[in-house]
N, C-alpha and C positions, 0 to 999 in steps of 0.2 A: 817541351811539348805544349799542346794548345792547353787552355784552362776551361773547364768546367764552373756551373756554377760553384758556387760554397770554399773552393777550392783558393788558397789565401793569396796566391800570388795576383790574382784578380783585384785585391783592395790595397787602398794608398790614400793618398794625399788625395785633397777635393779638386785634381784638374776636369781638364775639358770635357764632360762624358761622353763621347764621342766611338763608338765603336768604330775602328778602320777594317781595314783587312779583309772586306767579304764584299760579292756582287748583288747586285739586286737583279732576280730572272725576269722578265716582261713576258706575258701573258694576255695575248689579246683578241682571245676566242672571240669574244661576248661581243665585239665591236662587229663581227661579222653578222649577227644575229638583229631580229627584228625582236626587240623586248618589250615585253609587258607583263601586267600584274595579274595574278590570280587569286582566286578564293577557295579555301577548301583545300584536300586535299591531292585534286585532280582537276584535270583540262581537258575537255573533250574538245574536239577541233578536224576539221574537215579538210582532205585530200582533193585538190580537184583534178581527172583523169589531162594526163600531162597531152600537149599538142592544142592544134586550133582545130575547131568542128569542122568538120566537110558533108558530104553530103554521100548518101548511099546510089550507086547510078539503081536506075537511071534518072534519079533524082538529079538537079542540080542546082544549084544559088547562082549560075549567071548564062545570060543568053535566055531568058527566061522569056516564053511564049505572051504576046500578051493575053489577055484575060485568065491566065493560069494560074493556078493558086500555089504560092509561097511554099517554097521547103521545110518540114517543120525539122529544127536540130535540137536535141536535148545533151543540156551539159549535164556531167554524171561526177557524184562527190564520192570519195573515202570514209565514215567515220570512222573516228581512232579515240582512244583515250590514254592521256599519260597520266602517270603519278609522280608527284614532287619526290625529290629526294632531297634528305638535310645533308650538310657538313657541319662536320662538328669538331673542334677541337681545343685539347685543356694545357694549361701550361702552370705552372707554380713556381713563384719566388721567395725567398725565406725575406725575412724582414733585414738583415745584414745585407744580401746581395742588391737590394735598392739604395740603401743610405750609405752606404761604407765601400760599393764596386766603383773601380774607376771609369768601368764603361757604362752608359746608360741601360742598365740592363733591363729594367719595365716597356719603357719605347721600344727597345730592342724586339724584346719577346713577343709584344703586342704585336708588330711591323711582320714577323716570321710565322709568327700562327697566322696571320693573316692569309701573308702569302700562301702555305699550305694549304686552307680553304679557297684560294683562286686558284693552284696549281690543280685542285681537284678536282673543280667543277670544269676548268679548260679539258684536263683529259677526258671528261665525259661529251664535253662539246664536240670535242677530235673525234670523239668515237661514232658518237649523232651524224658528224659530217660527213665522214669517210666510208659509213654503211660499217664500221669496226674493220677496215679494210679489204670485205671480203668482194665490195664491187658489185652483190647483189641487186640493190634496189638504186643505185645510181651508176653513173655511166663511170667508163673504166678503159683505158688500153693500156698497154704495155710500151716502154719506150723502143723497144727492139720491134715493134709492128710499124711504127714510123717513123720516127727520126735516124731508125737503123741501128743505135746502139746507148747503152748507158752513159748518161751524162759525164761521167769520170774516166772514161777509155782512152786508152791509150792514142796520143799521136791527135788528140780531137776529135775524133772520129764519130762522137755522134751530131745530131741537129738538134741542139733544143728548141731553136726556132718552129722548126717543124714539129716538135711536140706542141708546145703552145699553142700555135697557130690550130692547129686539129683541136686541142681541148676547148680553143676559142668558137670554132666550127660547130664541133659537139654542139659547148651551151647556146649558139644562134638558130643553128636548126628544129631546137625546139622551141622555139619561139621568144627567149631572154637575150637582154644586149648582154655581151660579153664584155664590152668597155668598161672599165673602171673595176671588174673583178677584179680578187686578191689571190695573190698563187699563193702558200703558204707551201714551207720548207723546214725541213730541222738544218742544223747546222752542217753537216756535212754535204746536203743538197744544195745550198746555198752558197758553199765552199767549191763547188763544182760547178755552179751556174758563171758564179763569178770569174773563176779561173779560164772556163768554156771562153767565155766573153771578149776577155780583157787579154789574155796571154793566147788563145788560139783563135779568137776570128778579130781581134780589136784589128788588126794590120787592116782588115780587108774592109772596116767600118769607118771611113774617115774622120777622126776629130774622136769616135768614141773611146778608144783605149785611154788618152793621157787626162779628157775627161770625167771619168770614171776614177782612173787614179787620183785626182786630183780632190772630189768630193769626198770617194772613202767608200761610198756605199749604194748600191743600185736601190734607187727605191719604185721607178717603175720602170714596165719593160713589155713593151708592145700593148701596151693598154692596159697590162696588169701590176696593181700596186703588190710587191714583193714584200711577205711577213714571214719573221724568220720563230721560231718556238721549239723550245725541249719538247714540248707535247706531238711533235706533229714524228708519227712514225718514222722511223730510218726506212731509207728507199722506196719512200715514197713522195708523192709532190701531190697538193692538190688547187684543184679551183673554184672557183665557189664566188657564184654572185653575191656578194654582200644585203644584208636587211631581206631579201626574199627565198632564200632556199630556205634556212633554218629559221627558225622561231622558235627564245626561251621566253618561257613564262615564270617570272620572280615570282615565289609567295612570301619571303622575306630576303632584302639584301644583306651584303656584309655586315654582322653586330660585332661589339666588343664590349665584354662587361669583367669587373671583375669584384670579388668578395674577400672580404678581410676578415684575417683571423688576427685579432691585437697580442702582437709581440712576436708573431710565429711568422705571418709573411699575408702573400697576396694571392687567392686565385686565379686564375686568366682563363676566359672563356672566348672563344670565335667561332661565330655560326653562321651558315646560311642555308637557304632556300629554294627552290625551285626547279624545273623540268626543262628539257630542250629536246626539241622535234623536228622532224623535217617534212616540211608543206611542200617543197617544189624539189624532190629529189635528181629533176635532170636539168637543174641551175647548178647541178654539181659534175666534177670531173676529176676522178683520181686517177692519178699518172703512176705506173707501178713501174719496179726495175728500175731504179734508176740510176743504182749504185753498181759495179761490179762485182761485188763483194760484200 
C-alpha cells in the first residue's frame, strides 16, 4: 500500500529525494485572462453595452445631407463591483518526515499545496467564463442545433467543424476577432475532437491524419489554439477570446511561508488573492452537449 507521511517504510538511507510516481495537472485559466492589480478589498469596473453604436432612423451617420448636423450616439457602461476572494491552504511536516524521508517531502508538499491554490482559483475562473454553465449572460448553442450531433456519435456523425466555425461567427458578429481564440476542453472533449479528426475525417483532409499522428497532439485548429483542463466541465467546450472577455484582478499572488516548531516539524502555509470578471461577455461561446452521455 502507498505510504503516508510518518509512516516508516517512507525513511531509509540518504538516496536521491526525488518523489516518482505522480503527475503534475496543468492549469491555465489565468493565461486566458487580462491581469492586473488591485487595492482593497474590491474592484469596481465597468460593462460596456456589447455591439457597435448605430443610429436610431431616422437618424443616420452616412449619406449625410450637407449642412446637416451630426448624429449624436451615446456609449452606455455597466457598473459592477467585485470582491477578492482568498485561497488558502495549511499543510504540516513533523521534523523526521524532512531529515530522515527518502522522498523530498518539504518541496513536495510546498509544490501540492500550491497546486491546490491554482486548481482553485482556475475553477472559479471556469466558472466566471462559462456564466457557471447556465449560458445566461454569454452566448451558448447546443451541438445538436449545428453540427447535428455530439462530438463522440457513433459512425462520426457529428461536424465539429461546424460547431467551431458558428462559435467563431458568434464571437465575430459582435464585433471581436475570433483568430487566435482558445477552445478549452476537459479530457474527454478532447478525446473526441481528436479521434472526430484523425480516425473519421483525417481520410478526407489530405496530409492531416498521419500529421497529427505523427506530432501527438492538436494544438491549433481552425484559428483556435486547443487547451485541454480538469476544470473545464464534462460536455462542455468552450471559446473565449483570450486577454479581453475576462479580467482577474490579483490583490496578492501565489505565497508560501512556513513556521517552525523546533524538534516537532514545519508548518506550510499557501495563499492567494484576488477576483475574476467578465467585461466582454459575448467574446465568449459555450458549446453544450457534446458528449452522448
Amino acid at each position: 500500500m502507498a505510504d503516508t507521511r510518518g509512516m516508516q517504510d517512507i525513511f531509509g538511507l540518504d538516496i536521491d529525494k526525488l518523489a516518482k510516481g505522480f503527475g503534475t495537472q496543468k492549469y491555465t485559466f489565468l493565461e486566458e485572462c487580462q491581469v492586473r492589480q488591485m487595492k482593497g478589498d474590491s474592484v469596481r469596473w465597468f460593462q460596456k453595452t456589447a455591439g457597435t453604436l448605430s443610429a436610431t432612423a431616422p437618424s443616420t451617420t452616412k449619406n449625410v445631407s450637407p449642412g446637416a448636423r451630426p448624429t449624436t450616439l451615446e456609449v452606455s457602461w455597466t457598473r459592477n463591483t467585485s470582491y477578492k476572494k482568498k485561497y488558502f491552504v495549511e499543510g504540516f511536516l513533523d521534523e523526521e518526515d524532512i531529515t530522515d524521508a527518502e522522498i523530498d517531502t518539504f518541496s513536495t508538499t510546498i509544490r501540492d499545496l500550491t497546486e491546490v491554490i491554482v486548481r482553485d482559483r482556475d475553477s472559479d475562473l471556469w466558472d466566471i467564463m462559462s456564466d457557471s454553465q447556465s449560458g445566461t449572460n454569454i452566448q451558448t448553442f447546443a451541438t445538436t442545433a449545428q453540427g447535428g450531433d455530439q462530438w463522440d456519435a457513433a459512425n462520426y456523425a457529428a461536424d465539429i467543424i461546424v460547431d467551431l466555425m458558428h462559435a467563431k461567427k458568434l464571437i465575430l458578429d459582435q464585433g471581436y476577432d475570433p483568430e487566435g481564440a482558445t477552445l478549452l476542453l476537459d479530457t474527454l472533449g478532447y478525446k473526441s475532437l481528436v479521434t472526430w479528426l484523425i480516425s473519421g475525417k483525417g481520410s478526407s483532409i489530405p496530409g492531416f491524419s498521419s500529421e497529427k499522428i505523427k506530432t501527438g497532439i492538436v494544438l491549433g485548429l481552425l484559428g483556435l489554439n486547443v487547451k485541454v483542463s480538469l476544470n473545464v466541465t464534462t460536455d462542455y467546450a468552450l471559446v473565449i477570446v483570450p486577454k479581453r472577455a475576462v479580467t482577474y484582478s490579483g490583490s496578492q499572488g501565489i505565497t508560501a511561508n512556513t513556521t517552525l516548531d523546533p524538534g516537532i516539524g514545519r508548518n506550510i502555509r499557501v495563499w492567494a488573492s484576488g477576483i475574476a470578471y467578465r467585461t466582454d461577455p459575448q467574446a465568449i461561446v459555450l458549446i453544450s452537449d457534446i458528449n452522448t452521455a
